[in-house]
Backbone bond lengths (Angstrom), bond angles and torsions (degrees), N, CA, C in turn:
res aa  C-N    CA-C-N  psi(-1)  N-CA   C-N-CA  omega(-1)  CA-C   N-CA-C  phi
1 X - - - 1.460 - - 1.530 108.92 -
2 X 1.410 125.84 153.53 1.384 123.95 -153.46 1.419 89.80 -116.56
3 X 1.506 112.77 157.50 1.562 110.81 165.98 1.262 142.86 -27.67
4 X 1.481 86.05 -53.78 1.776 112.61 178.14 1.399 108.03 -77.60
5 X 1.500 127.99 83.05 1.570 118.23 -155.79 1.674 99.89 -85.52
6 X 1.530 121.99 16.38 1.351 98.85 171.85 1.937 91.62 -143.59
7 X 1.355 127.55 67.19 1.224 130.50 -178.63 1.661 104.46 -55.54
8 X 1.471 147.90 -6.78 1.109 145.25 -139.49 1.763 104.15 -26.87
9 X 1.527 101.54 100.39 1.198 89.41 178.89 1.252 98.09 -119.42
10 X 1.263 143.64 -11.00 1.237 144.52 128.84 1.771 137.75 -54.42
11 X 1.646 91.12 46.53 1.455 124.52 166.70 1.417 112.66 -124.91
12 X 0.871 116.12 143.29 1.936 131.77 161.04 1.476 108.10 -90.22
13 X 1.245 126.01 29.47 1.959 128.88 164.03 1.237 108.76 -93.53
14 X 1.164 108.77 -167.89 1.106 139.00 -177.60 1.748 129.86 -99.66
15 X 1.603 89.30 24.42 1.358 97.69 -163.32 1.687 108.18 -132.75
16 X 1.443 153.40 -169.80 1.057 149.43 133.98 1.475 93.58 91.32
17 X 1.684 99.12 -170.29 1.526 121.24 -171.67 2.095 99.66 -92.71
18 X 1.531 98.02 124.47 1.694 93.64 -172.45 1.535 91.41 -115.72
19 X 1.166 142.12 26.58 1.302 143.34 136.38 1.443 125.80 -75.45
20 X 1.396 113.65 135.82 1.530 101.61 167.74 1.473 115.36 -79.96
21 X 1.384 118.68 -29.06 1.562 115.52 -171.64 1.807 102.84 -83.44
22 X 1.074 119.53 -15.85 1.005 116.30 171.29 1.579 129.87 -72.43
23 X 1.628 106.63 -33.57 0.996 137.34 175.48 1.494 101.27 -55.80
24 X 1.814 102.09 -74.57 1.497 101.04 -164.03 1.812 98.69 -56.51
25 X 1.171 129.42 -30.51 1.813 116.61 -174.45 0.882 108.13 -57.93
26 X 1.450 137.88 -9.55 1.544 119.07 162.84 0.768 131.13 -64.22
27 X 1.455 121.04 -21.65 1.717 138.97 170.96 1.666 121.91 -79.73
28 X 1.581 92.00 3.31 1.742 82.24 -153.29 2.118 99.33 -68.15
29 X 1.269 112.01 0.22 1.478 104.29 176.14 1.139 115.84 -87.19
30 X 1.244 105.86 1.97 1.749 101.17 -172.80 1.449 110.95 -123.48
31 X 1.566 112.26 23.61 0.961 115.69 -171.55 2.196 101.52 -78.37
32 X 1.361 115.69 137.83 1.321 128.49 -172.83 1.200 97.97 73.34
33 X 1.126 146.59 33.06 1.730 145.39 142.24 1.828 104.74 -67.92
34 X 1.288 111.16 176.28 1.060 128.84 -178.25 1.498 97.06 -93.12
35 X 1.019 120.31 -54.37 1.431 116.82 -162.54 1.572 118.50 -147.15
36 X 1.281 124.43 135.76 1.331 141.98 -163.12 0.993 126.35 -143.82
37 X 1.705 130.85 138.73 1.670 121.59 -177.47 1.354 73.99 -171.82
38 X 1.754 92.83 -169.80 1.329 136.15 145.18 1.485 137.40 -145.86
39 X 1.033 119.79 -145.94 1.739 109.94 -165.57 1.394 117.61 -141.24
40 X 1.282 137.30 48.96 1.144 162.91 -111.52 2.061 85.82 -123.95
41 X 1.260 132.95 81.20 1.378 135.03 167.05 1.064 100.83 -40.44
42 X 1.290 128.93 -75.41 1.640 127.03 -165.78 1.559 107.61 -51.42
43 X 0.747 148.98 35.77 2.037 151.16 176.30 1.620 78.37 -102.24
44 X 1.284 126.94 -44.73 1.512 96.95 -152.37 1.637 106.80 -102.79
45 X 1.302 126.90 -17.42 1.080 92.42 166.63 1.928 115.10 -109.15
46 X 1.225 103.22 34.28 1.456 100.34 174.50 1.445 115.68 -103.09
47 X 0.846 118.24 118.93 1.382 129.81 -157.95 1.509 119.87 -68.17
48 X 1.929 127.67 -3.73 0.969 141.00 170.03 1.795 104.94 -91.30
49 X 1.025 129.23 -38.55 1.736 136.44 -150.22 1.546 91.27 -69.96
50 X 1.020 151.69 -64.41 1.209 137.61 -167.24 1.697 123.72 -62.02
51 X 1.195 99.50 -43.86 1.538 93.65 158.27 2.047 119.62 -58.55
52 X 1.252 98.40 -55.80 1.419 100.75 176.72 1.062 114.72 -43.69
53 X 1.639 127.08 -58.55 1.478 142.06 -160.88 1.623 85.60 -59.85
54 X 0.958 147.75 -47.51 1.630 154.73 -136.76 1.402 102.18 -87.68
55 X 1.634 100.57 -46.11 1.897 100.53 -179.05 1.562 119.33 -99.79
56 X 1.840 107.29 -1.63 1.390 92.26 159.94 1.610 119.16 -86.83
57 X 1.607 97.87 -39.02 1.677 113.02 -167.53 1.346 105.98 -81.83
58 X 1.536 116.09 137.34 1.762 107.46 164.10 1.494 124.25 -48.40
59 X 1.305 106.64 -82.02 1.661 109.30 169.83 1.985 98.28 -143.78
60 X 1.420 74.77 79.30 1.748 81.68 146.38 1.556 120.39 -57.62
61 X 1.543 116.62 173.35 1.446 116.73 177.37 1.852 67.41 -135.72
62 X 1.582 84.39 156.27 1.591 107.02 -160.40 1.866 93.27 -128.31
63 X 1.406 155.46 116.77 1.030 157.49 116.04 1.681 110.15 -53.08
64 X 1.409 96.14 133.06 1.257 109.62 166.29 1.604 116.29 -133.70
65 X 1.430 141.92 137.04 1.553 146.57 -177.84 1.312 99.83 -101.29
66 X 1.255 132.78 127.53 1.217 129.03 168.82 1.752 103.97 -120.45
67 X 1.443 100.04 124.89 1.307 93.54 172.71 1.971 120.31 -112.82
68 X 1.267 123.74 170.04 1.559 118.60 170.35 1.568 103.83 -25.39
69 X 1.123 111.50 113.47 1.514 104.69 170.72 1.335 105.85 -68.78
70 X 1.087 153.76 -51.26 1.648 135.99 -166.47 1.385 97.53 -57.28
71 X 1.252 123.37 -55.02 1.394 130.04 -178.23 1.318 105.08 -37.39
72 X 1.377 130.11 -71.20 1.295 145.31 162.68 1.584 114.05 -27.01
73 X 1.571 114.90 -58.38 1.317 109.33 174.85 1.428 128.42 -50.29
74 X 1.122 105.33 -35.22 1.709 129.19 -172.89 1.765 93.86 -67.00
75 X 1.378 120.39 -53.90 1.184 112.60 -159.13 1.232 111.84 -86.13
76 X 1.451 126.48 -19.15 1.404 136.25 162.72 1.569 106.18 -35.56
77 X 1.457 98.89 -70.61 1.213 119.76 -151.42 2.393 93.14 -68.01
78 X 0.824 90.28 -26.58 2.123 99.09 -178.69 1.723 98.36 -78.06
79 X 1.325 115.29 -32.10 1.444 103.73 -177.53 1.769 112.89 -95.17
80 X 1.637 124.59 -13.46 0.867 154.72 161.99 1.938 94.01 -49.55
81 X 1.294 118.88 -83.81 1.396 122.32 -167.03 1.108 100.23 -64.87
82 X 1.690 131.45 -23.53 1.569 111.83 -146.88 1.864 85.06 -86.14
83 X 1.432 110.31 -33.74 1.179 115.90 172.42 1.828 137.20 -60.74
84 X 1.444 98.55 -4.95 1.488 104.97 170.92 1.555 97.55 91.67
85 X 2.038 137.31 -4.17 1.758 107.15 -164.82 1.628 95.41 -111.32
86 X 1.181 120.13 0.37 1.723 125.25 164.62 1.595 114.96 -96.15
87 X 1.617 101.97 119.70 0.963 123.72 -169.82 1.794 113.78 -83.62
88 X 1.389 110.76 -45.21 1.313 136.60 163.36 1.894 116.42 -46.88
89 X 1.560 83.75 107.23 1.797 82.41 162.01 1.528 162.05 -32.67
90 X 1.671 84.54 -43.07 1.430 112.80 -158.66 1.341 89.40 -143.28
91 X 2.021 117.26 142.04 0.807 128.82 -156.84 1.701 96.69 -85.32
92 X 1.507 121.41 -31.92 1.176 112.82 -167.65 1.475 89.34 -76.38
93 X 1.020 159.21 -48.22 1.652 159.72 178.69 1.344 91.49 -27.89
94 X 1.312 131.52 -79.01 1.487 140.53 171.81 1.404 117.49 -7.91
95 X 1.308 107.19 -67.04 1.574 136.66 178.36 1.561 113.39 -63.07
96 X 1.096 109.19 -44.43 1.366 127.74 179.39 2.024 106.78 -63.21
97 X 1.033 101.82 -53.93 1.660 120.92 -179.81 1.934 104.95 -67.36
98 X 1.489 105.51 -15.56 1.525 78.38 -156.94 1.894 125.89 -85.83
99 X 1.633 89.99 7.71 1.237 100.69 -173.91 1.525 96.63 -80.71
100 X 1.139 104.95 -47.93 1.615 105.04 -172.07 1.876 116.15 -64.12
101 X 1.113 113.11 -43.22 1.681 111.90 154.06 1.693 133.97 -63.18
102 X 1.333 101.92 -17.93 1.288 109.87 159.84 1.771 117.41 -71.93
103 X 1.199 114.02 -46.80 1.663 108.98 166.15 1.562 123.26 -81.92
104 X 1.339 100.06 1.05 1.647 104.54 173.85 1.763 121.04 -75.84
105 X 0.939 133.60 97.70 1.117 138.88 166.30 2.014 121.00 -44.02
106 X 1.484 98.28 -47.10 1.577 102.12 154.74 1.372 132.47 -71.50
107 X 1.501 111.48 -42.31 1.524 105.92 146.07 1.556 119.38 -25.49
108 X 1.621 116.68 -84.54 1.493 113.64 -165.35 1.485 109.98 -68.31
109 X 1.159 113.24 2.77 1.711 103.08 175.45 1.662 107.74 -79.06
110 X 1.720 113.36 -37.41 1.308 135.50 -133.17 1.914 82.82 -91.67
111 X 1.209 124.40 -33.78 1.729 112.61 -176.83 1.587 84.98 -105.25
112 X 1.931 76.88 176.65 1.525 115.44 153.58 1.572 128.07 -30.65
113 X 1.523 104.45 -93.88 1.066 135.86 -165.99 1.620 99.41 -122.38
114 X 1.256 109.81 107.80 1.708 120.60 -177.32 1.530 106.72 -83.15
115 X 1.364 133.23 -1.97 1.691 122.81 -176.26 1.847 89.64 -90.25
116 X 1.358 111.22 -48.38 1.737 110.82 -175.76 1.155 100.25 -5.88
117 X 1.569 119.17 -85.37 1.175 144.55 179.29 1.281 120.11 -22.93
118 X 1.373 118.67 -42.89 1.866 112.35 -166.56 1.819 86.87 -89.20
119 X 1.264 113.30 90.00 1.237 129.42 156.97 1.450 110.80 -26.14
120 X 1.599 103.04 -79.72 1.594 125.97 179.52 1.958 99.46 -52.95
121 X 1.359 92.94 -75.94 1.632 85.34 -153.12 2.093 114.14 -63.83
122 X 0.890 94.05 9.41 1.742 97.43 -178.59 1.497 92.85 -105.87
123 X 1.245 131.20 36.07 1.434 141.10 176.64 1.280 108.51 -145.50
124 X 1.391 126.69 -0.77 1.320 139.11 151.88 1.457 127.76 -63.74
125 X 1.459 130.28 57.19 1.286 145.15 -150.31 1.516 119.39 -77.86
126 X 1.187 94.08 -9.77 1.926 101.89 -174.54 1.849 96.75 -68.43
127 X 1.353 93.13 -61.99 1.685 74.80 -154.94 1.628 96.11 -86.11
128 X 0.917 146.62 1.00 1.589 143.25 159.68 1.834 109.41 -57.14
129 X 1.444 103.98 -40.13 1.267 114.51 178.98 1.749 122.50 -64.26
130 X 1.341 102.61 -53.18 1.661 134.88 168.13 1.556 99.53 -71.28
131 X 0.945 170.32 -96.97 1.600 131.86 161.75 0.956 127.24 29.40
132 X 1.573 129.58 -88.90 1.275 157.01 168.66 1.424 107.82 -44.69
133 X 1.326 126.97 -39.42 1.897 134.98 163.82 1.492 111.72 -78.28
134 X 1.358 121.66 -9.92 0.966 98.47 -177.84 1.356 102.47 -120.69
135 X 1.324 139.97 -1.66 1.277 134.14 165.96 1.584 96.09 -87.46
136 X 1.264 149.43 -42.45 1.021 137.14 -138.61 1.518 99.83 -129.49
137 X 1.519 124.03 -13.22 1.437 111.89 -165.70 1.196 119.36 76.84
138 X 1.763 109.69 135.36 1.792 108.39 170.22 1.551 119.81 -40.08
139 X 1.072 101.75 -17.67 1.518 92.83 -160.81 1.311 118.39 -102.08
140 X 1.445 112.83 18.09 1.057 117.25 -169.27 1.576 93.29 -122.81
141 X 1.104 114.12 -26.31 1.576 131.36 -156.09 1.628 90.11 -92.87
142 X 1.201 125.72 122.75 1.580 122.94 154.83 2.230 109.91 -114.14
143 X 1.469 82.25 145.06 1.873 59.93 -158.33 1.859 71.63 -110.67
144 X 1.453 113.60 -174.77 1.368 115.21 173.20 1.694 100.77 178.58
145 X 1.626 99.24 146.90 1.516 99.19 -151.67 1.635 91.10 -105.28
146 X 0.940 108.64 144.85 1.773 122.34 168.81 0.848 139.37 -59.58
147 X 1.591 119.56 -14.81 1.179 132.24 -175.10 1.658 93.64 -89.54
148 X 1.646 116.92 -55.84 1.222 92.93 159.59 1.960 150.36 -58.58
149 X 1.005 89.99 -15.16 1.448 96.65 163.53 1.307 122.86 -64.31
150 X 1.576 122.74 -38.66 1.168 121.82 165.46 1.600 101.56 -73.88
151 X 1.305 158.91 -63.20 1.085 162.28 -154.10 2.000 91.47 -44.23
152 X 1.089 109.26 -99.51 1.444 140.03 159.04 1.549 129.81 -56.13
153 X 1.191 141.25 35.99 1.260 132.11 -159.29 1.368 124.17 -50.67
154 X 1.488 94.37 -67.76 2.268 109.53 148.70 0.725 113.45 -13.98
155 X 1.447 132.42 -62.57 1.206 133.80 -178.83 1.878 136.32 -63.50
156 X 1.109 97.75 -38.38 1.386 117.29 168.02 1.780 114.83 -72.87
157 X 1.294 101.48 -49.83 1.516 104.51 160.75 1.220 123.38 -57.40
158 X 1.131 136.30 -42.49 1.823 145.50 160.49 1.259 92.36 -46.91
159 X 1.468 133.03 -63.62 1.340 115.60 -159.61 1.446 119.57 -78.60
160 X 1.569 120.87 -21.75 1.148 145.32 144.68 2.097 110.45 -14.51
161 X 1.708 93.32 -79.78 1.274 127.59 169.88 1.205 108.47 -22.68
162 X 1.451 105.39 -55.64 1.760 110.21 -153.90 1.700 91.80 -86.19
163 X 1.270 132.71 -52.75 1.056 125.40 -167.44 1.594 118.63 -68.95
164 X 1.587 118.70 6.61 1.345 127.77 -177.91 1.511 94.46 -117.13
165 X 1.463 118.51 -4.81 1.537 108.49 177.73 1.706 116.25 68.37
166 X 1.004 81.86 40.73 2.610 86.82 -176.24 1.909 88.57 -142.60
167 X 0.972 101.81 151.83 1.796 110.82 -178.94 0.764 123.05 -26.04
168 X 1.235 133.73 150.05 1.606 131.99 174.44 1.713 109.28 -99.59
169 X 1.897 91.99 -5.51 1.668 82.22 -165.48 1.625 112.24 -90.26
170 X 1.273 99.94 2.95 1.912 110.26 -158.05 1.573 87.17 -68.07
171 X 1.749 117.73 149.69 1.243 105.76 -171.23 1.843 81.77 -134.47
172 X 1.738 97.37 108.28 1.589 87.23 163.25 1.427 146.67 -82.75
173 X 1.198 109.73 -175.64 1.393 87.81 167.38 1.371 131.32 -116.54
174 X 1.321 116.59 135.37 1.135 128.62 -170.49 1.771 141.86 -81.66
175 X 1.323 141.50 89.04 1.544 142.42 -141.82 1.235 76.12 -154.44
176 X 1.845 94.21 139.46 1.072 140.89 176.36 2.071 80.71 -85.60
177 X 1.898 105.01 132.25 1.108 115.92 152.09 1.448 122.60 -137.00
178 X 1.206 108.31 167.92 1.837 99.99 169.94 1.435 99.03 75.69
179 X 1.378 145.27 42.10 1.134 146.51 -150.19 1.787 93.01 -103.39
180 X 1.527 116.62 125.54 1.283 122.11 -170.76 1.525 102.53 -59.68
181 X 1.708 104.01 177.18 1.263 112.42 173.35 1.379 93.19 -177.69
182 X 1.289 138.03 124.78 1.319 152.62 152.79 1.541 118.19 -43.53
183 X 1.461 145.37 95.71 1.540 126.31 -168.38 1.681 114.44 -50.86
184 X 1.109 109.19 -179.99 1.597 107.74 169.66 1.515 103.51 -84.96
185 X 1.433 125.11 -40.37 0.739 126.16 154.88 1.998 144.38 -135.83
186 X 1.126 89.60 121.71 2.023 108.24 -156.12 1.646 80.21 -61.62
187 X 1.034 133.43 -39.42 1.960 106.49 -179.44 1.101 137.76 -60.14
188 X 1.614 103.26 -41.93 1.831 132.27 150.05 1.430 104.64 -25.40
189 X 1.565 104.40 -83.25 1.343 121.94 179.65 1.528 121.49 3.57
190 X 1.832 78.03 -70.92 1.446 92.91 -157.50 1.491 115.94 -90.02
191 X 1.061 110.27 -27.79 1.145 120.24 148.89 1.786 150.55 -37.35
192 X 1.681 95.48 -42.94 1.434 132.26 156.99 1.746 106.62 -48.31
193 X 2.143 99.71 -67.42 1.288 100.56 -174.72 1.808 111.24 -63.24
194 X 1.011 115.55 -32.17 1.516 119.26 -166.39 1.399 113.24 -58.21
195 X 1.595 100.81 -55.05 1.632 90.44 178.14 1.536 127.09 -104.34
196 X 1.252 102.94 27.34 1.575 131.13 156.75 1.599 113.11 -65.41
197 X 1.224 102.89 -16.84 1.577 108.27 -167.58 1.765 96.36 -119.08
198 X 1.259 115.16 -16.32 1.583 107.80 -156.81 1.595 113.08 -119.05
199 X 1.285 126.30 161.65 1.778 116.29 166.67 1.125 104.57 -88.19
200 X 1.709 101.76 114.16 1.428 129.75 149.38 1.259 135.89 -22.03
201 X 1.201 147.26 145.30 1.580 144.94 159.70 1.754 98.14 -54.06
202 X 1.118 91.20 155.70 1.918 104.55 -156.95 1.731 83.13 -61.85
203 X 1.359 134.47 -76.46 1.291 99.75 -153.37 1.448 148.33 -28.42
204 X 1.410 93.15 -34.49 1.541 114.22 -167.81 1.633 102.89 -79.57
205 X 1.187 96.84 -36.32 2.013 107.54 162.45 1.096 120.71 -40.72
206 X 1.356 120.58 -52.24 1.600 135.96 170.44 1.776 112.67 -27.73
207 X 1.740 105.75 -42.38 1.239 111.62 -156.68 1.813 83.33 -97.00
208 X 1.755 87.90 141.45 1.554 100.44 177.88 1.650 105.60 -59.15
209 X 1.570 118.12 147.67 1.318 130.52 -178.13 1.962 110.08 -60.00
210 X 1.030 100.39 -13.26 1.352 90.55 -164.93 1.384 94.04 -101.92
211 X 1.270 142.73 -61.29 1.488 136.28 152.41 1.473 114.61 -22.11
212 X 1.375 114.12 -46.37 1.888 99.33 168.31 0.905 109.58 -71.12
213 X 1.261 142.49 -22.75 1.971 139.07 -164.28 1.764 81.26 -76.60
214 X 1.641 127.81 -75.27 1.242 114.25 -175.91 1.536 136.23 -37.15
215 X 1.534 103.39 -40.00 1.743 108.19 176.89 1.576 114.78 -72.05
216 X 1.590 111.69 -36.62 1.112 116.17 179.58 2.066 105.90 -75.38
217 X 0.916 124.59 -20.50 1.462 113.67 -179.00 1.833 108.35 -92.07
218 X 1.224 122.85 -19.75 1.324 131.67 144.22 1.167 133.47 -31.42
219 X 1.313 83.25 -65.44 1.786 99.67 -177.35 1.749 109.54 -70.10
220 X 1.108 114.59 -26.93 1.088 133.46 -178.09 1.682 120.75 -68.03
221 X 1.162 98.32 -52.25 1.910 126.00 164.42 1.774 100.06 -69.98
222 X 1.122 129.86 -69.05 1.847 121.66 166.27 1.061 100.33 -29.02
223 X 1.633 129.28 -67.17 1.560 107.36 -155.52 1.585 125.30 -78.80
224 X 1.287 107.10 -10.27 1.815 111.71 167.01 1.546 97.25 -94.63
225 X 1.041 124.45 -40.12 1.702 108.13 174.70 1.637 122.67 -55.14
226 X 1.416 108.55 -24.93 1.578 113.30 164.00 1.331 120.99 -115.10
227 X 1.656 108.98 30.87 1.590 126.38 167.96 1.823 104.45 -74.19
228 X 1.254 88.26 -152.01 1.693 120.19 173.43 1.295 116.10 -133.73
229 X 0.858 112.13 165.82 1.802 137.48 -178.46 1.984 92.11 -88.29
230 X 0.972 103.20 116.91 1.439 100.28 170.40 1.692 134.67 -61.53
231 X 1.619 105.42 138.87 1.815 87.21 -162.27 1.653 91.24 -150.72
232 X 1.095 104.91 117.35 1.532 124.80 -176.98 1.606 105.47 -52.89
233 X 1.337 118.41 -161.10 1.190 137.88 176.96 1.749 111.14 -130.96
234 X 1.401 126.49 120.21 1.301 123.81 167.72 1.696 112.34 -48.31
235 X 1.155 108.95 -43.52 2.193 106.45 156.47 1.125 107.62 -31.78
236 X 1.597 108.74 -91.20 1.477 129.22 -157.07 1.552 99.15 -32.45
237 X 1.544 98.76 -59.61 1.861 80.44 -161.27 1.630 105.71 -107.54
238 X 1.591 119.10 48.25 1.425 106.37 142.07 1.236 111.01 -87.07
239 X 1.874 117.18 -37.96 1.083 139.87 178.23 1.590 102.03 -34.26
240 X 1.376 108.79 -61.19 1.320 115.99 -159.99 1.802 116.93 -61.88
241 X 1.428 77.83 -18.16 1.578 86.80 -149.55 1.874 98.97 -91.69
242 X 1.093 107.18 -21.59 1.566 126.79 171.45 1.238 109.08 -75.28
243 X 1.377 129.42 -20.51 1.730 130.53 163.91 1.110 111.84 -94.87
244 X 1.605 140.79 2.79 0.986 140.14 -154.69 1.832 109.30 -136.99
245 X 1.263 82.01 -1.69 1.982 102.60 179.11 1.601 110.76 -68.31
246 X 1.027 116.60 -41.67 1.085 113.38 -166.34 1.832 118.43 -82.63
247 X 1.527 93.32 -40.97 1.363 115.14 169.64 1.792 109.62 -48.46
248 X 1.381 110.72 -42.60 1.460 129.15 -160.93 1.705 84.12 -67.73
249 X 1.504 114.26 -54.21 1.367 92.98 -138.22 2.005 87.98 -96.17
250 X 1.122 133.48 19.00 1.617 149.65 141.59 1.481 104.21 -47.01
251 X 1.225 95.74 -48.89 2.108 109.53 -170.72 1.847 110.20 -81.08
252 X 1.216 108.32 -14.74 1.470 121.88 -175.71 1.418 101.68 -87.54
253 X 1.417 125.05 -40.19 1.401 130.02 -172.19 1.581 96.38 -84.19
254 X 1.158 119.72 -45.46 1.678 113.02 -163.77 1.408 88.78 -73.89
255 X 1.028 118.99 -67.01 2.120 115.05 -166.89 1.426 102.99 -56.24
256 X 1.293 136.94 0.02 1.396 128.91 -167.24 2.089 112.74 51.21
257 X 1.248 127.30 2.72 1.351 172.94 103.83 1.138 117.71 27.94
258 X 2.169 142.82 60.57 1.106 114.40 160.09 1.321 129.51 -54.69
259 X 1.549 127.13 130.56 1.569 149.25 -170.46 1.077 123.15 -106.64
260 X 2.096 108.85 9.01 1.152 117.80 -157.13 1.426 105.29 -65.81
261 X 1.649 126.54 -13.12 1.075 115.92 -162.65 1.692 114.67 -104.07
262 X 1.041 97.38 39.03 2.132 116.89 -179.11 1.822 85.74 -131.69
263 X 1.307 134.61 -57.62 1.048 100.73 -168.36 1.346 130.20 -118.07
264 X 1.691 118.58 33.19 1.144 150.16 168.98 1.587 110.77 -102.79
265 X 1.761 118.40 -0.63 1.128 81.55 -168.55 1.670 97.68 -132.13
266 X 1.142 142.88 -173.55 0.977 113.99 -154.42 2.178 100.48 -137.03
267 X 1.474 112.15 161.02 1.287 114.52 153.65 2.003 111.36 17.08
């Protein structure tokens, strides 16, 4: 696995490595290894990466984690603010907005990565999943749910192991990272990240760029250090979870797959 554990270069955004030779140099250490990838989230719900992945790579093997999508939505949207590119307060605001940024054409010009955003519909796993089976075949496709990963991790990694063909006995190690946090304040945030990237009104010009990169990443670390731990709403995600029933049990028939445990279980 390469530094950059999410190169998405098998995206058409505005984001990741858009070279191919650049791409493959991330690998160049692992060249005569058994086995090599990376972890690129956006492959699955971008609707170009599986075809692409198919006509650059011979036969990759493709893992996918699927976790509770409401669960998932919630945390999208907590790593979204904690990260400075959600502008929106409140998660139902988010949800509420996303129909209308989904048909916006200035919307998806105006970010990165335009799926981030569809909270709801990037939790639509049936046909993101069936994609991935149908360019590549079940058997290429291993899918694996998150909830078990936390349950069992060892375990999922062994099975991981075997289906990448490298030991089953290697025992990694396991840490919780990237651990959410709500800012104190989501306007800061975003704000912080926004003009981190942009030219400033002249005062702030005055101050050498590299002294603003420090004040601005400060300020940035203060305001999730005097955030919250993110915490849904028992609403939000019955709501969610009642639009998301049907989809779930689409994913139960294609994986051959009881799922009872996303929509049996609760908050």
């Amino acid at each position: 696995m390469p530094e950059t554990k999410e190169p998405y270069y098998f995206v058409n955004e505005k984001i990741g490595v858009n070279d191919l030779n650049a791409y493959l140099s991330l690998f160049q250490f692992g060249r005569g290894k058994k086995a090599i990838g990376e972890a690129s989230t956006a492959y699955l719900t971008s609707h170009e990466s599986a075809g692409w992945i198919k006509k650059e790579l011979e036969v990759p093997r493709i893992i996918i984690m699927l976790r509770n999508p409401a669960n998932r939505a919630f945390s999208l949207y907590g790593w979204m603010v904690m990260e400075g590119y959600e502008r929106l307060t409140t998660f139902e605001e988010a949800l509420m907005e996303e129909d209308s940024r989904y048909s916006s054409h200035q919307f998806r010009e105006s970010v990165d990565y335009f799926w981030d955003y569809m909270y709801f519909q990037s939790g639509l796993y049936y046909e993101q999943v069936k994609r991935y089976q149908e360019h590549f075949g079940p058997e290429l496709v291993r899918i694996h749910l998150f909830e078990d990963m936390v349950k069992d991790p060892l375990r999922v990694c062994r099975d991981i192991f075997a289906f990448l063909g490298v030991s089953r006995d290697f025992i990694p190690r396991i840490e919780l990272h990237n651990k959410g946090r709500i800012p104190r304040s989501i306007t800061l945030q975003y704000w912080v990240r926004k003009n981190m990237r942009r030219n400033l009104p002249r005062p702030f010009m005055l101050v050498p760029e590299r002294l603003r990169r420090v004040v601005f990443s400060r300020l940035e670390k203060l305001n999730k250090q005097f955030g919250k731990a993110p915490e849904n709403s028992v609403e939000s995600y019955g709501r969610l979870m009642a639009l998301y029933r049907d989809n779930i049990l689409q994913l139960e028939e294609l994986l051959g797959r009881d799922l009872s445990v996303w929509y049996d279980s609760s908050i």
